[in-house]
Backbone atoms as SQL, in Angstrom:
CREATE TABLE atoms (id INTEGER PRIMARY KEY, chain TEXT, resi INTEGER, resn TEXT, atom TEXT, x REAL, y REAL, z REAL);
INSERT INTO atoms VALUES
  (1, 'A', 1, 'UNK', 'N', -35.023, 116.447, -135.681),
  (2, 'A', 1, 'UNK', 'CA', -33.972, 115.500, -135.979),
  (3, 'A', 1, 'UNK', 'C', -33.300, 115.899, -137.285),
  (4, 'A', 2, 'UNK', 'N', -31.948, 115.814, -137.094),
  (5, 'A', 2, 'UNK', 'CA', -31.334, 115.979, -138.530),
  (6, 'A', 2, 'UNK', 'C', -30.871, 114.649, -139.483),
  (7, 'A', 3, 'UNK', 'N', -31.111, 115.016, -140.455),
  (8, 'A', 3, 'UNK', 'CA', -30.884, 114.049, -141.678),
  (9, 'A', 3, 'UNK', 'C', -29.740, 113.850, -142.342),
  (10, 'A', 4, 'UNK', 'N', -29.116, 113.369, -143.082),
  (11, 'A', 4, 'UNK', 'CA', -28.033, 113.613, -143.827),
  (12, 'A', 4, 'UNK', 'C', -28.316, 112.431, -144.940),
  (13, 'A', 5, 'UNK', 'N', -28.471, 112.754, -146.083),
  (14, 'A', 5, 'UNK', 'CA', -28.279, 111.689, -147.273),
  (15, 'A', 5, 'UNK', 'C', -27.041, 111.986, -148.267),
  (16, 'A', 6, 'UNK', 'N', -26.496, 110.896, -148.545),
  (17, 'A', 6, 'UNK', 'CA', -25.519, 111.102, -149.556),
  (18, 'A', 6, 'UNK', 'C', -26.211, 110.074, -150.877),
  (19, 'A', 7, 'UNK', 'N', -26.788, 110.778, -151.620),
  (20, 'A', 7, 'UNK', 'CA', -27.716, 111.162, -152.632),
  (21, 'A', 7, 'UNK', 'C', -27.428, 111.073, -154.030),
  (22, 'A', 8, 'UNK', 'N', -27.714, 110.176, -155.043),
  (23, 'A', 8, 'UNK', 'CA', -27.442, 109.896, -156.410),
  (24, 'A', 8, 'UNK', 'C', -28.810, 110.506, -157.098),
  (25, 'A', 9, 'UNK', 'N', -29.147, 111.434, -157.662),
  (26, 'A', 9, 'UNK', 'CA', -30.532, 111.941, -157.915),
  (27, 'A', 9, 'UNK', 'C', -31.134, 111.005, -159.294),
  (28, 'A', 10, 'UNK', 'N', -30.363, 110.378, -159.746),
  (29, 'A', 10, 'UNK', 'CA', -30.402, 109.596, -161.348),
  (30, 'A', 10, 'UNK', 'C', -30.950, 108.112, -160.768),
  (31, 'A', 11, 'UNK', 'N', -30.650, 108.196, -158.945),
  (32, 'A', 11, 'UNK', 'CA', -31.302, 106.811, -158.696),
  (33, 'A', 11, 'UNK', 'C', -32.814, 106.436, -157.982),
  (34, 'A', 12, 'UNK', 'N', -33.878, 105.690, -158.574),
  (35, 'A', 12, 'UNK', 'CA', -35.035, 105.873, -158.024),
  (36, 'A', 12, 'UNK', 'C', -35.267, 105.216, -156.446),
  (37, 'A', 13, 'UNK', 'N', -34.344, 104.370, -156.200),
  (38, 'A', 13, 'UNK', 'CA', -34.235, 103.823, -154.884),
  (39, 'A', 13, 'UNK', 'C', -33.710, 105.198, -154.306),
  (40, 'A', 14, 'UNK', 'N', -32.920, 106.226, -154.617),
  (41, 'A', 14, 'UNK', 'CA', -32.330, 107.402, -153.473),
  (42, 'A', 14, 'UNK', 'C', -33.188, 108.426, -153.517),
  (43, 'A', 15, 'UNK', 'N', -34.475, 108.741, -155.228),
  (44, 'A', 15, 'UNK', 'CA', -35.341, 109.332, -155.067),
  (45, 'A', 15, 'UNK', 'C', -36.301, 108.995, -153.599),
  (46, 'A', 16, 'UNK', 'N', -36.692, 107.925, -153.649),
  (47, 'A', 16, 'UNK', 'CA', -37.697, 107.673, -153.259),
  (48, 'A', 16, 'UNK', 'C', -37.364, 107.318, -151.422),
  (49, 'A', 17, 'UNK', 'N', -35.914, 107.741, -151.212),
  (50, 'A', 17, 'UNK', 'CA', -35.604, 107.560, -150.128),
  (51, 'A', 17, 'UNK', 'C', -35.611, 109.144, -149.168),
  (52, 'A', 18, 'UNK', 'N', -35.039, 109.643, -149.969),
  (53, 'A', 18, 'UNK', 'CA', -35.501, 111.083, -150.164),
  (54, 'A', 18, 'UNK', 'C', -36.574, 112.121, -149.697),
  (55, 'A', 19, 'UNK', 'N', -37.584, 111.650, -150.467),
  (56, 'A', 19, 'UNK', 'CA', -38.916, 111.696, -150.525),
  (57, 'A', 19, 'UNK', 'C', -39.580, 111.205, -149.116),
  (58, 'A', 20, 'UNK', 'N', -39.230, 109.784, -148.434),
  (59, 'A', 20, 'UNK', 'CA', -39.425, 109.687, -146.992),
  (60, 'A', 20, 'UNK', 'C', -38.873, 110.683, -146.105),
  (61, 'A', 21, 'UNK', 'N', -37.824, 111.185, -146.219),
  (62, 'A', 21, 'UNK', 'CA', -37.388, 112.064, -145.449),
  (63, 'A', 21, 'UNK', 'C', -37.620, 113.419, -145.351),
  (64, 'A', 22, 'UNK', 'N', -37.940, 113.650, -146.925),
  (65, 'A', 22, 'UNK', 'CA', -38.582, 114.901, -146.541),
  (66, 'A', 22, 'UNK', 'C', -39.839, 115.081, -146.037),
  (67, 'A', 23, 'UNK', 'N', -40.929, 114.028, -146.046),
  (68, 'A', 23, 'UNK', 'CA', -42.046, 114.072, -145.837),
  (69, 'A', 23, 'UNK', 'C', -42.243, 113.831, -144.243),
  (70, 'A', 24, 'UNK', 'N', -41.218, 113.071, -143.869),
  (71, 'A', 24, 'UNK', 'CA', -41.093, 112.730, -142.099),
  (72, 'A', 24, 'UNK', 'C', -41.150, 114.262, -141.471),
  (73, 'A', 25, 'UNK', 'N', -42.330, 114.682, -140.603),
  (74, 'A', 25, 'UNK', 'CA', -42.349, 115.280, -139.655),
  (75, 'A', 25, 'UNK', 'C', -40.947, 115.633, -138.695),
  (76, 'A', 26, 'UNK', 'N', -40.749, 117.202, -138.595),
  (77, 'A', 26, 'UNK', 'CA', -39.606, 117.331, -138.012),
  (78, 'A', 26, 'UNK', 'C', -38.615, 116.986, -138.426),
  (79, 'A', 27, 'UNK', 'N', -38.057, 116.380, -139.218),
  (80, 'A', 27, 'UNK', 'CA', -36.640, 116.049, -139.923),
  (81, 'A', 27, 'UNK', 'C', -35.737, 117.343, -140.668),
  (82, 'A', 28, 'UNK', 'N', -34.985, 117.655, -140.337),
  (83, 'A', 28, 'UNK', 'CA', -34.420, 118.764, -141.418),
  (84, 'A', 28, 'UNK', 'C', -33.045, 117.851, -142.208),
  (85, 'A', 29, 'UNK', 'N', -33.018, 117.846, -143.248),
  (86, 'A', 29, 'UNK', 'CA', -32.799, 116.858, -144.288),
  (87, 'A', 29, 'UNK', 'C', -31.543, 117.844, -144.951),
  (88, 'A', 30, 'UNK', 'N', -30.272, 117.151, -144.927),
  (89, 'A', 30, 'UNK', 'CA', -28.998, 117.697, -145.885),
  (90, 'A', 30, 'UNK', 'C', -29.057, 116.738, -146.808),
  (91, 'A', 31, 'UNK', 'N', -28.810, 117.084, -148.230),
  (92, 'A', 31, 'UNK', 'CA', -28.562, 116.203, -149.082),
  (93, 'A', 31, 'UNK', 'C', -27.265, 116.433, -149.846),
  (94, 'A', 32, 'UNK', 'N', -26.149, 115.395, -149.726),
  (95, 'A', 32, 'UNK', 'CA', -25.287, 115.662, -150.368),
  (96, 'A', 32, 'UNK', 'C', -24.877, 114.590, -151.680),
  (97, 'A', 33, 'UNK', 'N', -25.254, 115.531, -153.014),
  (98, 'A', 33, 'UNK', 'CA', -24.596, 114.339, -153.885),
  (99, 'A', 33, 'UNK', 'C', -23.461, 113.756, -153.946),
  (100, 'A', 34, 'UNK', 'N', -23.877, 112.833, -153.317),
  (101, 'A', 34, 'UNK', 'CA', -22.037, 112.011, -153.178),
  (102, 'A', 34, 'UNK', 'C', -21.326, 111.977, -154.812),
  (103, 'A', 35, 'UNK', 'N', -21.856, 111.769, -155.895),
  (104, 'A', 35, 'UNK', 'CA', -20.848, 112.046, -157.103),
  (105, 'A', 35, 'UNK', 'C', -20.089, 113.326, -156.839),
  (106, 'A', 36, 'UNK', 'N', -20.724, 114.064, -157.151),
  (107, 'A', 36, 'UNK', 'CA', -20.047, 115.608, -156.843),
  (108, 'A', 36, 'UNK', 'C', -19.799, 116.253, -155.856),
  (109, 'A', 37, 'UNK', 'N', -19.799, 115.607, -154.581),
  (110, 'A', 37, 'UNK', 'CA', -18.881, 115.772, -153.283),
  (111, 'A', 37, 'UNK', 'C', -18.965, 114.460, -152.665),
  (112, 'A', 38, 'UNK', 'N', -18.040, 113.786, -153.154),
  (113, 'A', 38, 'UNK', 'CA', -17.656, 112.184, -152.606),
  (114, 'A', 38, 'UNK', 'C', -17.509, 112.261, -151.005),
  (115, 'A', 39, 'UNK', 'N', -17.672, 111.314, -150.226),
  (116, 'A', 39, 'UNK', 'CA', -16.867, 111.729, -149.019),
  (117, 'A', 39, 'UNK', 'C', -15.533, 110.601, -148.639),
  (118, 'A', 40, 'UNK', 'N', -14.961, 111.365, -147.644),
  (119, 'A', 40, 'UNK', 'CA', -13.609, 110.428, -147.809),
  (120, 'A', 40, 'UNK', 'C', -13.451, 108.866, -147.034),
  (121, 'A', 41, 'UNK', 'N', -12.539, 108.787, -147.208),
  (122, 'A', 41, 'UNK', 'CA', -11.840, 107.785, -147.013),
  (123, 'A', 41, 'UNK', 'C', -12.468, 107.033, -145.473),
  (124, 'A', 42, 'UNK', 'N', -12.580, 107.855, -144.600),
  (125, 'A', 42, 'UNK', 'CA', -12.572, 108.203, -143.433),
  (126, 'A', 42, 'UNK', 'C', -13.758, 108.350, -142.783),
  (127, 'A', 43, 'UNK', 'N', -15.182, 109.158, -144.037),
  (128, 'A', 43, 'UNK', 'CA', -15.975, 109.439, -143.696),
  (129, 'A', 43, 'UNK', 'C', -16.535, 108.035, -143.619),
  (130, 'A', 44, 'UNK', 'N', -16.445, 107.234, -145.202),
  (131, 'A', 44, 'UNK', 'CA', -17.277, 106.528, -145.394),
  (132, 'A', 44, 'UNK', 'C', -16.897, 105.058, -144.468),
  (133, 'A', 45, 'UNK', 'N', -15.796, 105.253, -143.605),
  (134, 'A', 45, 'UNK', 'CA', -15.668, 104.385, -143.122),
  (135, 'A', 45, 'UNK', 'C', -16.508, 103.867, -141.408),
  (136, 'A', 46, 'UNK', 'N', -16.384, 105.543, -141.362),
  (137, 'A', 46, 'UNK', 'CA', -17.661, 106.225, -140.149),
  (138, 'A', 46, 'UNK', 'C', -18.826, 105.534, -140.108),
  (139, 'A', 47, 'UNK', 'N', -19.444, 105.535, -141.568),
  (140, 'A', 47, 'UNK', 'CA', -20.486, 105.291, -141.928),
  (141, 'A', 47, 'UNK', 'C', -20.950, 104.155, -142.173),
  (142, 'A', 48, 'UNK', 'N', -20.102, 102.923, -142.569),
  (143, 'A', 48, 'UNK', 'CA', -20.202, 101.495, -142.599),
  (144, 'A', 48, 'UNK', 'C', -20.392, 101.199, -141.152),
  (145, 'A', 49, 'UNK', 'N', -19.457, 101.540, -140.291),
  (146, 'A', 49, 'UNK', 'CA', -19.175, 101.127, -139.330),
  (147, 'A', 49, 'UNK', 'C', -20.543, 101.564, -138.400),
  (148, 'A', 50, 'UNK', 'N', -20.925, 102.571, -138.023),
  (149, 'A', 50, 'UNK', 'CA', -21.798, 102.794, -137.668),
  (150, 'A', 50, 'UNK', 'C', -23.337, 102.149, -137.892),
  (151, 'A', 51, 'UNK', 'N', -23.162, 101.844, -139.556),
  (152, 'A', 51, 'UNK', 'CA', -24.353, 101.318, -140.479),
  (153, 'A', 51, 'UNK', 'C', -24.398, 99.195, -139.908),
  (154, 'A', 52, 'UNK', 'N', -22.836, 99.718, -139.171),
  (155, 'A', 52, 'UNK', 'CA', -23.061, 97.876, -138.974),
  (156, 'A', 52, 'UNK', 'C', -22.647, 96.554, -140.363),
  (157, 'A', 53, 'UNK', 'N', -22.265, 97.445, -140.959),
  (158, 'A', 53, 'UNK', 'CA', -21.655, 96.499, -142.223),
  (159, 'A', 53, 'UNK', 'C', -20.018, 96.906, -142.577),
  (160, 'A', 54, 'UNK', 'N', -19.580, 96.030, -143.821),
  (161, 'A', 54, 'UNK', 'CA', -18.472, 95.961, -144.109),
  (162, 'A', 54, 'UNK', 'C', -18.272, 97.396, -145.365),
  (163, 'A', 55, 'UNK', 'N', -17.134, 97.881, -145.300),
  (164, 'A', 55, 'UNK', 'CA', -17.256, 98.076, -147.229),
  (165, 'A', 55, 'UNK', 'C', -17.326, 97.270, -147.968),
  (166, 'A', 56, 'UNK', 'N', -16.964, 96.542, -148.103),
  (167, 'A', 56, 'UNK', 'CA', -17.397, 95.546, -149.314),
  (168, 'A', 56, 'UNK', 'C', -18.617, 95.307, -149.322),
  (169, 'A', 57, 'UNK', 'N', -19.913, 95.696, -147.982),
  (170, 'A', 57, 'UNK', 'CA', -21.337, 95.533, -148.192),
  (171, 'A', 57, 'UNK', 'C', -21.587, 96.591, -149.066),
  (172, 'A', 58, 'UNK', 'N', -21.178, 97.594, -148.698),
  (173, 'A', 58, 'UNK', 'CA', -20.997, 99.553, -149.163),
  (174, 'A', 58, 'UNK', 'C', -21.003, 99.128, -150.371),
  (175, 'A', 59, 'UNK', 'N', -20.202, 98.045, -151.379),
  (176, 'A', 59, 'UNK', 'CA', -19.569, 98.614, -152.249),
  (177, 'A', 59, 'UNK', 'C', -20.511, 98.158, -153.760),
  (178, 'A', 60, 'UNK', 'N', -21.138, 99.535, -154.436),
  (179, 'A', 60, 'UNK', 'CA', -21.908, 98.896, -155.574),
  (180, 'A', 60, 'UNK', 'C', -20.815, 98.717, -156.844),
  (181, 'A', 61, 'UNK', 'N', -21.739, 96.823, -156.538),
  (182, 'A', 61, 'UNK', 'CA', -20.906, 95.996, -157.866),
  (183, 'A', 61, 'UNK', 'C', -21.783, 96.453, -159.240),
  (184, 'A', 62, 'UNK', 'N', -22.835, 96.646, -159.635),
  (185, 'A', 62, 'UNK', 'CA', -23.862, 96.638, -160.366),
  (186, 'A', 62, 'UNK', 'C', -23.588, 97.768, -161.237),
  (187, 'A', 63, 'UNK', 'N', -23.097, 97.762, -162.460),
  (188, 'A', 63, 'UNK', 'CA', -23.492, 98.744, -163.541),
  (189, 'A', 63, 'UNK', 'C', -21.976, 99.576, -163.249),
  (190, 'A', 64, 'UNK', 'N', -21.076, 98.825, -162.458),
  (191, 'A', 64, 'UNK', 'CA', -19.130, 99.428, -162.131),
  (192, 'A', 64, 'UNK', 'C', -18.205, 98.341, -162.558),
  (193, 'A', 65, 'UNK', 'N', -17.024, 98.706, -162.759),
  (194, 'A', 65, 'UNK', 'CA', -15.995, 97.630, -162.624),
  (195, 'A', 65, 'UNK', 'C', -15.676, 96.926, -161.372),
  (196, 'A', 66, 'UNK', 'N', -16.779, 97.170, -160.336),
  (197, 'A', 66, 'UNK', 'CA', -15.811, 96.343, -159.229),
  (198, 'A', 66, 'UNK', 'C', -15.046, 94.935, -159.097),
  (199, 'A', 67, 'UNK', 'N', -16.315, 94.177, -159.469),
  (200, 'A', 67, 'UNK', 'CA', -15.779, 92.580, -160.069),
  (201, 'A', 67, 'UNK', 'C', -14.712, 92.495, -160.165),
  (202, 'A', 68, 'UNK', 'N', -14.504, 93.183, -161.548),
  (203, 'A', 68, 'UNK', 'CA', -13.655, 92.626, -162.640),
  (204, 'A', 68, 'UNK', 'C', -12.118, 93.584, -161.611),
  (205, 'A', 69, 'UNK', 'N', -12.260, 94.381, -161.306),
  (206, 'A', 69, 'UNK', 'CA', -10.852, 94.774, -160.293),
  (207, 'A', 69, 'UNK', 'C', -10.918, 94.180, -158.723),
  (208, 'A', 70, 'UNK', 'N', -11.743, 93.369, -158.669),
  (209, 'A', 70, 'UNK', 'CA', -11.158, 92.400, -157.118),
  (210, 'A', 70, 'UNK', 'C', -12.044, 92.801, -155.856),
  (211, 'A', 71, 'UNK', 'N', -12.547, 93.995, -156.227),
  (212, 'A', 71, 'UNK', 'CA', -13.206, 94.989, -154.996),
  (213, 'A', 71, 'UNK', 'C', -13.899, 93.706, -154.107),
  (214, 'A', 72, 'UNK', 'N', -14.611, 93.416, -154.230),
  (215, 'A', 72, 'UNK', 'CA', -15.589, 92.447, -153.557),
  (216, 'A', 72, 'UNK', 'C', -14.895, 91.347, -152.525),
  (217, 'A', 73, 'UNK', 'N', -13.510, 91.235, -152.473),
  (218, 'A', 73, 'UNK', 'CA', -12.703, 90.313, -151.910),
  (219, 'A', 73, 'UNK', 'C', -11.544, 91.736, -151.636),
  (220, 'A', 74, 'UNK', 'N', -11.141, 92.777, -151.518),
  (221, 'A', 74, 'UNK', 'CA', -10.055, 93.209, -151.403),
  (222, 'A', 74, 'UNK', 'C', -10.371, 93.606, -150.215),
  (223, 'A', 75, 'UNK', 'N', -9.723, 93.959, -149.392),
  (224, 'A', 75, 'UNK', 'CA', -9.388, 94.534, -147.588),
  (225, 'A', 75, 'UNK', 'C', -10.186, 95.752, -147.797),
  (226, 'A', 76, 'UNK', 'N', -10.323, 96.142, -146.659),
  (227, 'A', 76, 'UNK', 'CA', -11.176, 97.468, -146.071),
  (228, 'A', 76, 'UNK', 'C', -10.740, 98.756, -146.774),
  (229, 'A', 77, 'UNK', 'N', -9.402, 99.221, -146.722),
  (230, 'A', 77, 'UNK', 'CA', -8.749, 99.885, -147.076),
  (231, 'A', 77, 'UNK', 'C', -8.479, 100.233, -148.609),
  (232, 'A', 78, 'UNK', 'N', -8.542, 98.799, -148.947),
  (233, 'A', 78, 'UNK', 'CA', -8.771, 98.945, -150.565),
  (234, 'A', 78, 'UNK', 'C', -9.829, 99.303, -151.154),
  (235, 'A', 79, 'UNK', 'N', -10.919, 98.751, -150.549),
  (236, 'A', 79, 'UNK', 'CA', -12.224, 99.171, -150.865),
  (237, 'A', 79, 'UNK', 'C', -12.419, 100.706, -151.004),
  (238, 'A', 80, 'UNK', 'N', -12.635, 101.229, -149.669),
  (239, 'A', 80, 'UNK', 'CA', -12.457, 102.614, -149.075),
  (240, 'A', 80, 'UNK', 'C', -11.507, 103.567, -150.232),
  (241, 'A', 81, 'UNK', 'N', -10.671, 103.208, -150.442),
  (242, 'A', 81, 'UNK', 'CA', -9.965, 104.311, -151.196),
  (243, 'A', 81, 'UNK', 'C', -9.955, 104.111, -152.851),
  (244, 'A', 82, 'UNK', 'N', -11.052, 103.195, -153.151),
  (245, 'A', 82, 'UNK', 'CA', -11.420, 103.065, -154.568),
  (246, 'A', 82, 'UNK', 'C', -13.046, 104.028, -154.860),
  (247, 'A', 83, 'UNK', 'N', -13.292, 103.711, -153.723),
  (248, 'A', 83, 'UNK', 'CA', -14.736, 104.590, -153.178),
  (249, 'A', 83, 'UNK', 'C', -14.408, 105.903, -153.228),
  (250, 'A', 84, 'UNK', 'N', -13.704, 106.532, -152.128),
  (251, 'A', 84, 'UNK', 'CA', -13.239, 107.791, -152.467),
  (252, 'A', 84, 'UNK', 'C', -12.876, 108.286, -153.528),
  (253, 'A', 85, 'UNK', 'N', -12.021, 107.728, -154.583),
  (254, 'A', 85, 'UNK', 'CA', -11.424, 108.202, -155.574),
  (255, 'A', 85, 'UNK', 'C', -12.673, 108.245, -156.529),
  (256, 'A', 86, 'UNK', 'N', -13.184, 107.106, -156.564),
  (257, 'A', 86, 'UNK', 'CA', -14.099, 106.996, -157.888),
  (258, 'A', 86, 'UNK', 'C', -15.587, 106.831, -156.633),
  (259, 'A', 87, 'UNK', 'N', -16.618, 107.705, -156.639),
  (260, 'A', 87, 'UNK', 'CA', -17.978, 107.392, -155.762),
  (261, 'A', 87, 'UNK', 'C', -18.756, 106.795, -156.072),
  (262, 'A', 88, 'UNK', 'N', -18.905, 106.844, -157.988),
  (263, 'A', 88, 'UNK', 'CA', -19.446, 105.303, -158.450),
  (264, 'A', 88, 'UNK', 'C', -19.614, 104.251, -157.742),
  (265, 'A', 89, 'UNK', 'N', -18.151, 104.252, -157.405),
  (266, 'A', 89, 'UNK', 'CA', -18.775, 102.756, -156.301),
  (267, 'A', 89, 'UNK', 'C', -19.627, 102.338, -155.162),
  (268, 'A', 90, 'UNK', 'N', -19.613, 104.028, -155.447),
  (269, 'A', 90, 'UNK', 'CA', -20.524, 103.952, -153.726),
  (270, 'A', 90, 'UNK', 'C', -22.041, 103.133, -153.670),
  (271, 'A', 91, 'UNK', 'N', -22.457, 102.255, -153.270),
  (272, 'A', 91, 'UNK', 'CA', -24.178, 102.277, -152.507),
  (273, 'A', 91, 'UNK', 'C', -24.689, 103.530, -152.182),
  (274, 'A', 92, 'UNK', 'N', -25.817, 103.356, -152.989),
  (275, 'A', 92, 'UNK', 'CA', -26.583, 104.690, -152.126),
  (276, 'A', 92, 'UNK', 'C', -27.976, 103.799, -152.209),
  (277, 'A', 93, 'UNK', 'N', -28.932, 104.402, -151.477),
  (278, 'A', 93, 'UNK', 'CA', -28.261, 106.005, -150.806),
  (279, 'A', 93, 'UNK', 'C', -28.031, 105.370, -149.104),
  (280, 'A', 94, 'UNK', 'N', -26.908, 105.923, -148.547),
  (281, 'A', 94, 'UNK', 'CA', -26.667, 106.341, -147.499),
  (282, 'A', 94, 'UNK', 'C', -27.328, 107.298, -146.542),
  (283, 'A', 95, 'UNK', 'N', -27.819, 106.840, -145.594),
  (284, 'A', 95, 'UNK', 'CA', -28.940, 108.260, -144.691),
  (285, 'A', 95, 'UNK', 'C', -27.567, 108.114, -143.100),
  (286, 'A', 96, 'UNK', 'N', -27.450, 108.899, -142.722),
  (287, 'A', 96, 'UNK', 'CA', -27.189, 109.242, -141.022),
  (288, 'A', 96, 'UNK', 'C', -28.185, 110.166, -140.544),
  (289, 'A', 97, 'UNK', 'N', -28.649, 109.083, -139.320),
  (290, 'A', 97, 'UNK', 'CA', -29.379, 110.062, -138.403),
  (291, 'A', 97, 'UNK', 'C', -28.934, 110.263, -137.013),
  (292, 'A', 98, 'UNK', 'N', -29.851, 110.938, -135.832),
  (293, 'A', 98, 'UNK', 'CA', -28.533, 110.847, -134.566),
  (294, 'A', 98, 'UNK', 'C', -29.002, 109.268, -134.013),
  (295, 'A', 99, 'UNK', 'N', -29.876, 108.622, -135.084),
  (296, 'A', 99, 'UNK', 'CA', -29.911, 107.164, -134.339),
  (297, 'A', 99, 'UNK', 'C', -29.424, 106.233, -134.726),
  (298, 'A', 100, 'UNK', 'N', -28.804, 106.879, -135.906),
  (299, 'A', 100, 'UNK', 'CA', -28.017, 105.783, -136.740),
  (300, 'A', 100, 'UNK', 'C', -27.798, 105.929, -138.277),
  (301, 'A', 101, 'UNK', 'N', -26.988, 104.895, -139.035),
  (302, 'A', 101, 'UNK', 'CA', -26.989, 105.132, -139.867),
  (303, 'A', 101, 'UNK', 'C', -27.489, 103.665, -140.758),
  (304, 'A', 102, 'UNK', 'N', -28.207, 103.852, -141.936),
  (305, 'A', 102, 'UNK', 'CA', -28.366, 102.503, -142.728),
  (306, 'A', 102, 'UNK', 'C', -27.787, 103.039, -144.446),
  (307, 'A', 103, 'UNK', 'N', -27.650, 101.849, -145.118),
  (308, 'A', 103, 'UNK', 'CA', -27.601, 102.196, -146.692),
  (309, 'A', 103, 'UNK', 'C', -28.950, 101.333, -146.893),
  (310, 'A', 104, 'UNK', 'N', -29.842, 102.228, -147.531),
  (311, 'A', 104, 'UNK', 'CA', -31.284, 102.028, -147.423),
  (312, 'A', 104, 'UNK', 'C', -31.649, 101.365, -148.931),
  (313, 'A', 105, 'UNK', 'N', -30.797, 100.351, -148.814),
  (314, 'A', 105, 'UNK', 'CA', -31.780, 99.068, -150.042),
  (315, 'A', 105, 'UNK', 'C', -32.320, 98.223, -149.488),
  (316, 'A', 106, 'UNK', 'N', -33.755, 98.098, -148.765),
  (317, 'A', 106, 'UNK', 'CA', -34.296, 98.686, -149.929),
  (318, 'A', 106, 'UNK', 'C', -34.528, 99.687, -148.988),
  (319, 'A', 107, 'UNK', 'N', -35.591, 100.888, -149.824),
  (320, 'A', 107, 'UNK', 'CA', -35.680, 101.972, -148.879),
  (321, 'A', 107, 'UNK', 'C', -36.417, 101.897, -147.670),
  (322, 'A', 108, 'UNK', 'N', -37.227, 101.442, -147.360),
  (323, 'A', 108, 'UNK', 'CA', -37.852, 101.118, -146.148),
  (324, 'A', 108, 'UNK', 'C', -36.716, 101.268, -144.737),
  (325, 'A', 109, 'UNK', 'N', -35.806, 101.127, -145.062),
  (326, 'A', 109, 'UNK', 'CA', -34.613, 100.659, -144.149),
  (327, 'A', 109, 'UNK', 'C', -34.798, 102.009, -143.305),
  (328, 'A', 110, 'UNK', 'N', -34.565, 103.192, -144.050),
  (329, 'A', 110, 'UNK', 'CA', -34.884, 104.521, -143.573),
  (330, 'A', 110, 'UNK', 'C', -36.202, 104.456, -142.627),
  (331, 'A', 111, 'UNK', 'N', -36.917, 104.141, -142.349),
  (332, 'A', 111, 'UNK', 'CA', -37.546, 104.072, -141.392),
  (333, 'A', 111, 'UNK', 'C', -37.196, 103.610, -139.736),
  (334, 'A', 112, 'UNK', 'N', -36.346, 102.656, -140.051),
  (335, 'A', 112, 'UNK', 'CA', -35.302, 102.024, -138.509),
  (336, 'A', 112, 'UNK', 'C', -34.244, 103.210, -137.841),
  (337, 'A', 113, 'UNK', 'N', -34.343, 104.241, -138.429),
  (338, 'A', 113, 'UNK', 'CA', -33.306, 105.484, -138.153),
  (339, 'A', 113, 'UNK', 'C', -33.859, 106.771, -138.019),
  (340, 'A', 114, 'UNK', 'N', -35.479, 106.788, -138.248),
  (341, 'A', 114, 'UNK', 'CA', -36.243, 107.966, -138.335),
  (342, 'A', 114, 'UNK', 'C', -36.705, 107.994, -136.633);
């Protein structure tokens, strides 16, 4: 099975999400730091959608300006292309597998997709 994480390494919830995946039997595991290769507009919309939530679930308020610029109440689109531009905002970590996708807070979640 293939893996895909979009990966904050500074975070111990994406360490340790990580760490399940590599240790899962059979998994071959991509990790992409979403700071330093964000994904787009488009991707991450793939990925909510699939994950079964909104962006605005996607979207980390905690330790960003989202608040204070509206994010949390603004349309899909707005969200999405504040994400892209700036990945800060992103939730992580993000896993896709071919069974699905979750944003794994807490990490355990990664287990419903393994």
């Amino acid at each position: 099975m293939k893996a895909t994480i979009w990966h904050n390494p500074k975070c111990g919830t994406s360490r340790k999400t990580l760490a399940v995946l590599e240790e899962a039997p059979g998994v071959e595991v991509t990790v992409i730091e979403y700071l330093k290769t964000p994904p787009s507009a488009e991707k991450l919309a793939q990925l909510y959608k699939d994950a079964g939530i909104t962006p605005q679930q996607g979207l980390r308020v905690k330790g960003t300006d989202a608040a204070e610029r509206g994010l949390p109440e603004a349309d899909d689109a707005t969200v999405l292309a504040a994400m892209a531009a700036e990945p800060i905002l992103i939730e992580r970590p993000l896993v896709e597998t071919d069974k699905g996708v979750r944003l794994c807070r807490p990490m355990e979640k990664v287990h419903e997709i393994l």
